[in-house]
N, C-alpha and C positions, 0 to 999 in steps of 0.2 A: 133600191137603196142608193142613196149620191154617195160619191166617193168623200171617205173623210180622209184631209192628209192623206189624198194619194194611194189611199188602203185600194184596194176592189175590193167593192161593194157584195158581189155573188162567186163563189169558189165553184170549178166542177171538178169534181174528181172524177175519174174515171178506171176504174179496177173490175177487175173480171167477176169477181166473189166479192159479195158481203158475208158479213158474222154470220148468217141466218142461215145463208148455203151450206148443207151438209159436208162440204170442203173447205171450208171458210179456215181461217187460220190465224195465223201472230199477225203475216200481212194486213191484215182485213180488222184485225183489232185497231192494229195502228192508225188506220185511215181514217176510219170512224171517230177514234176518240180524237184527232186532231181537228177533224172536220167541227164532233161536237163543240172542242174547245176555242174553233172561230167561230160557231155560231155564239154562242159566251160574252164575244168578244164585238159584236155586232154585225159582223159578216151572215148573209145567208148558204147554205153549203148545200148541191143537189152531188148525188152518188149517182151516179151509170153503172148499171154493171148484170148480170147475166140474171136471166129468167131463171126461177126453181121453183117446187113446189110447197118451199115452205115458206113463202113471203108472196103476197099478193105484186103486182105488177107494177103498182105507185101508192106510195104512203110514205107520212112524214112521223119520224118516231118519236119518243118524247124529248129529246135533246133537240128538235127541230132540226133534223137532219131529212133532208124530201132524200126520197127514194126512187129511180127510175130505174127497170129491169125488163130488158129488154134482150133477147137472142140467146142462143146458150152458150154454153163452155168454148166452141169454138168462133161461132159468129155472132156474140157480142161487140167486137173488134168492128165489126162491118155495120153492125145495128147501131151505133155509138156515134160515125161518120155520116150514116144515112139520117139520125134523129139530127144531126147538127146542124147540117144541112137544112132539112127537111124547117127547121127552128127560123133559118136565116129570111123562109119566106111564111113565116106565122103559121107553121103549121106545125101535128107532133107535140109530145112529151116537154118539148125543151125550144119551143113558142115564145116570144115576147110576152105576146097577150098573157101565159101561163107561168110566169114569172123565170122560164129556163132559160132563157139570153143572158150565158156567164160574162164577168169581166177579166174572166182569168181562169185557165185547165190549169189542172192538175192530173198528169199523167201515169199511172201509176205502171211499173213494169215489171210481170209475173215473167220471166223471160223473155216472151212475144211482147211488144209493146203496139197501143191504139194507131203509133205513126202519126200523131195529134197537126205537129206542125205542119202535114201538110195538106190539111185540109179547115182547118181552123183560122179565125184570119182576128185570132186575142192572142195575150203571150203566153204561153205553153209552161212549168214547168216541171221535169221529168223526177219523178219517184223513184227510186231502185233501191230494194233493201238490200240484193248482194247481187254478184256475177252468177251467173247459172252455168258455166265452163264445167265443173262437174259433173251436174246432172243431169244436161242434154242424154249424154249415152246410158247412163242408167234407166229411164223414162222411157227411151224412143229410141226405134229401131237406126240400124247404124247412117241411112241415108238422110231420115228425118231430123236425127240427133245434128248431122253436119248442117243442116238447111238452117236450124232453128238455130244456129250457135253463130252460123257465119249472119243472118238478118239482127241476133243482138250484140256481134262484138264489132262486126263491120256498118250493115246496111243501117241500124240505130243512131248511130256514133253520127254517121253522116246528116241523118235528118234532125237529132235532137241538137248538130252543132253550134247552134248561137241561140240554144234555152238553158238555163238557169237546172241545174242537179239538186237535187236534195238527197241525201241519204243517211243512215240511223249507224253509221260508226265508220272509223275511220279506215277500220280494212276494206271497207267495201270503197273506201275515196282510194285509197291507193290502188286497188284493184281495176278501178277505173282510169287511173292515170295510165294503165299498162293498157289500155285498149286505146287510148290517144284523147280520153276526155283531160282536159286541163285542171289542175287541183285545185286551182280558184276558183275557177266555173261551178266548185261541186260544195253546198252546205253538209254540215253534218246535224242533225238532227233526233238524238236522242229517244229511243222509245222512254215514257214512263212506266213505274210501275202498276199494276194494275191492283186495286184495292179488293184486297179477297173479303169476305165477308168471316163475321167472327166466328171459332166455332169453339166449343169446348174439349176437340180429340186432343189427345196428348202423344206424347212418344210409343210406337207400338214396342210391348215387352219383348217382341224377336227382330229380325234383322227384317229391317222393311226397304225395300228397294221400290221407287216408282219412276216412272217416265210418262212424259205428256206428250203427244207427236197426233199427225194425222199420219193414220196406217200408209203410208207409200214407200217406194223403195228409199231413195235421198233421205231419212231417217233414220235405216240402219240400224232398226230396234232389234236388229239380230244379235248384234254386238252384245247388249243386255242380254238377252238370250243364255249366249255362249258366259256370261258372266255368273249369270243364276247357273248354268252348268259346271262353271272351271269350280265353287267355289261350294257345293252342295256336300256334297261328303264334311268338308272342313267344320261349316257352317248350317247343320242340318233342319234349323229351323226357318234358315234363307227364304224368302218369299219377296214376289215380283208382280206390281199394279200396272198392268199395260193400258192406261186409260187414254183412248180417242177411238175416232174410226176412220174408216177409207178403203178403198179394194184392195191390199196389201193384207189385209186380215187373216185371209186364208193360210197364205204362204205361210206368215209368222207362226201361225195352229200347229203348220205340217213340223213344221221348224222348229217348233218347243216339242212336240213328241217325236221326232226323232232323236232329240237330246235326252229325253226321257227325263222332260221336268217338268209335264201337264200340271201336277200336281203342286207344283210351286208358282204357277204363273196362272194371275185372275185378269183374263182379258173383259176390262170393265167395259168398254167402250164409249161411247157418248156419255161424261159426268156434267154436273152443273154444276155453277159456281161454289156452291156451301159442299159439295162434294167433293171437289176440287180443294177447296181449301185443307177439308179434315184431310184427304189422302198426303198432300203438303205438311201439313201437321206432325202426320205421323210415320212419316217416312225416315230413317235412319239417312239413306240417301237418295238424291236424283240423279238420274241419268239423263245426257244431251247427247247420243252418239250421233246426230246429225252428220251427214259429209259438209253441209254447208248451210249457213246461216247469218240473217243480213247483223243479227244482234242475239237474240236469243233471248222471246219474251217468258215464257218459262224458266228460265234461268234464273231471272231476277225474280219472279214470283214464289218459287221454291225459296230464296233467300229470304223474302219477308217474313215466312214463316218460319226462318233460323233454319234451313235444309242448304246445307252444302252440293255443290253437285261437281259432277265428273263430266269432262267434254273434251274433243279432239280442238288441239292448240291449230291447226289449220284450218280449223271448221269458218273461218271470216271472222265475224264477228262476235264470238261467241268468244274468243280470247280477252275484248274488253268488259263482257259481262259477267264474266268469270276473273277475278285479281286470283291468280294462279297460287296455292301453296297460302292465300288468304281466305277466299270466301268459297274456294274449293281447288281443284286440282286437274289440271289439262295434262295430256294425255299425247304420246306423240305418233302411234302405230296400235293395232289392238290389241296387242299383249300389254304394253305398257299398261291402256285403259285397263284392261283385266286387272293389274296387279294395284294400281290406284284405287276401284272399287273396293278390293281385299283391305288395301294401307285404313280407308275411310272407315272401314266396317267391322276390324281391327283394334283400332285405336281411339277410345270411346273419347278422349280429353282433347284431341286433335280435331274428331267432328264435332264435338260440342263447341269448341274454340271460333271455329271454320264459320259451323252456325249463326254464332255470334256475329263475327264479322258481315257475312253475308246479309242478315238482316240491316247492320247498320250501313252498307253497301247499297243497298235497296232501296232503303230510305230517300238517297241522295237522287233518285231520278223519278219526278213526278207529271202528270198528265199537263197543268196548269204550265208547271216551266216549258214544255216541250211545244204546247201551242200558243205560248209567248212567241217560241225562238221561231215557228213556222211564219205566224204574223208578220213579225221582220224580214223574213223574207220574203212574202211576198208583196210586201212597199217597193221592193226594185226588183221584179222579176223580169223586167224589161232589162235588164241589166246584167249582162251573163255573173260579173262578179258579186260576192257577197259583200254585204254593207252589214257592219255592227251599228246597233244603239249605243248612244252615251252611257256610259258604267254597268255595261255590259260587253265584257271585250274577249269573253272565255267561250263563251256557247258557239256560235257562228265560226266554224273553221275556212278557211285561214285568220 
């Protein structure tokens, strides 16, 4: 495809997981749908990203998104560098001949970043939904947790320094000014919400609590837990939808029956969309007890369906998708969170209000604007700062 107005013509992203990955998550929502919303736009968009066994090796979806998967969970990283390579002399997934000679990475960084810039010779720019300073030590053992913190706050920093940032809120741009990336060097770029499909569940007649997470530790769906536990006696018809999955599953099992609230807690696991929505539907409230989060796409997808939710006011970004004491209520230690579940669960005119809000909060961030605001940026991604459109001066931060 020729470049129109300076656009590039082919996007690669590059992320560890897709949707389709049994791990796959809000990251990997976001990539896609923005990927979808340049191909929309006329752009072609190819995905890199890890072998599984529930997605064939290359295929293009029906948003014409081509798909490349190659290496697993840990040498994807390496398979990503060597296809690119491998591209630059007609050979491989990402070929000339096969239409994968990008004009432009897209680099996306789940912690570990591809290290794009230095082996790519297009302009690079770098994804980050939030800092991972958190979760290093939670994840990984203490010497791993230090390895992996000091390659994304020092040795990144260094190689991504004269590429173009993007990110989905502004705690995660100021977060990054603390690591020495410069605040104009860094977009901010909005998740949309994502359009649940219709369903007819209504308000469930008891207290219904649910949470969306993939089972891992940085989620902290213990927190809920201890919630369904502090508030059981009070509220005896309490009941709790732990819906995802992930190897953290076990723990949380041992975790609800030592609390001795088996009986309240239905670990759904993997839902789909139309199931996702009724459990949204019907939930009194959501839970985010996340440590950390680049925005927080649940958040805003609970609000569409008028579901307020409860989240820690440090969690990153999870403070701008939550308007605190509006479309729900942040939390600043876990007792607090405790007692804010109770306030929500409580006070039926408060959640129904919050509701309210939170859906018209929802509203205001959709797929279509967000892969506008990305298109804009990559017109001058050769260009560490951010450049606004004409009568458009709000979206692109600074």
């Amino acid at each position: 495809m020729e470049r129109r107005f300076g656009i590039p013509g082919h996007v690669l992203f590059l992320n560890w997981r897709d949707t389709r990955n049994p791990e796959g998550g809000g990251s990997e929502v976001y990539v896609e749908r923005i990927a979808g919303e340049l191909v929309a736009r006329g752009f072609r968009a190819t995905l890199f990203c890890a072998a599984h066994r529930e997605a064939p090796a290359d295929e293009v979806d029906e948003a014409g998104i081509r798909f490349v998967r190659r290496g697993g969970r840990h040498t994807v990283y390496l398979w990503a560098a060597l296809c690119y390579l491998a591209g630059a002399f007609g050979l491989g997934p990402l070929a000339a001949r096969r239409g994968g000679r990008p004009d432009i990475l897209v680099d996306v960084c789940n912690g570990l970043p591809f290290l794009s810039p230095l082996w790519a010779r297009r302009p690079v720019v770098k994804l980050i939904h939030h800092v991972h300073r958190e979760q290093w030590p939670v994840v990984l053992p203490q010497f791993a947790a230090r390895f992996g913190w000091w390659v994304e706050s020092s040795l990144a920093v260094r190689v991504y320094r004269r590429c173009r940032y993007v990110t989905v809120s502004e705690a995660t741009r100021r977060e990054l000014a603390t690591l020495g990336v410069p605040p104009e060097q860094v977009s901010v770029v909005y998740n949309g919400t994502p359009e649940l499909p219709r369903t007819d569940a209504g308000r469930a007649p008891f207290p219904l609590l649910v949470t969306l997470n993939r089972l891992v530790p940085h989620k902290r769906v213990e927190v809920a837990l201890r919630a369904v536990a502090a508030l059981a006696d009070e509220l005896p018809q309490l009941r709790l939808v732990v819906a995802g999955q992930g190897w953290w599953e076990s723990h949380l099992r041992e975790v609800a029956d030592e609390l001795d609230i088996t009986d309240r807690v239905d670990f759904r696991g993997f839902v789909t969309e139309e199931e996702k929505a009724a459990l949204l539907a019907s939930a009194w409230v959501a839970l985010t007890p996340s440590l950390k989060e680049g925005w927080g796409l649940t958040i805003v997808e609970a609000g569409a369906a008028g579901t307020p939710t409860v989240a820690f006011r440090e969690a990153g970004g999870v403070a701008e998708a939550v308007v605190d004491g509006r479309t729900g209520l942040l939390a600043d230690d876990i007792d607090d969170y405790l007692a804010k579940v109770r306030t929500l669960l409580r006070d039926d005119a408060m959640r129904q209000e919050m509701g309210a809000q939170a859906r018209r909060h929802a509203a205001n961030f959709t797929w279509p604007v967000a892969g506008e605001r990305f298109a804009t940026l990559l017109e001058t991604a050769d260009s560490p700062r951010p450049v606004q459109r004409r009568g458009d001066p709000s979206y692109l931060l600074p």
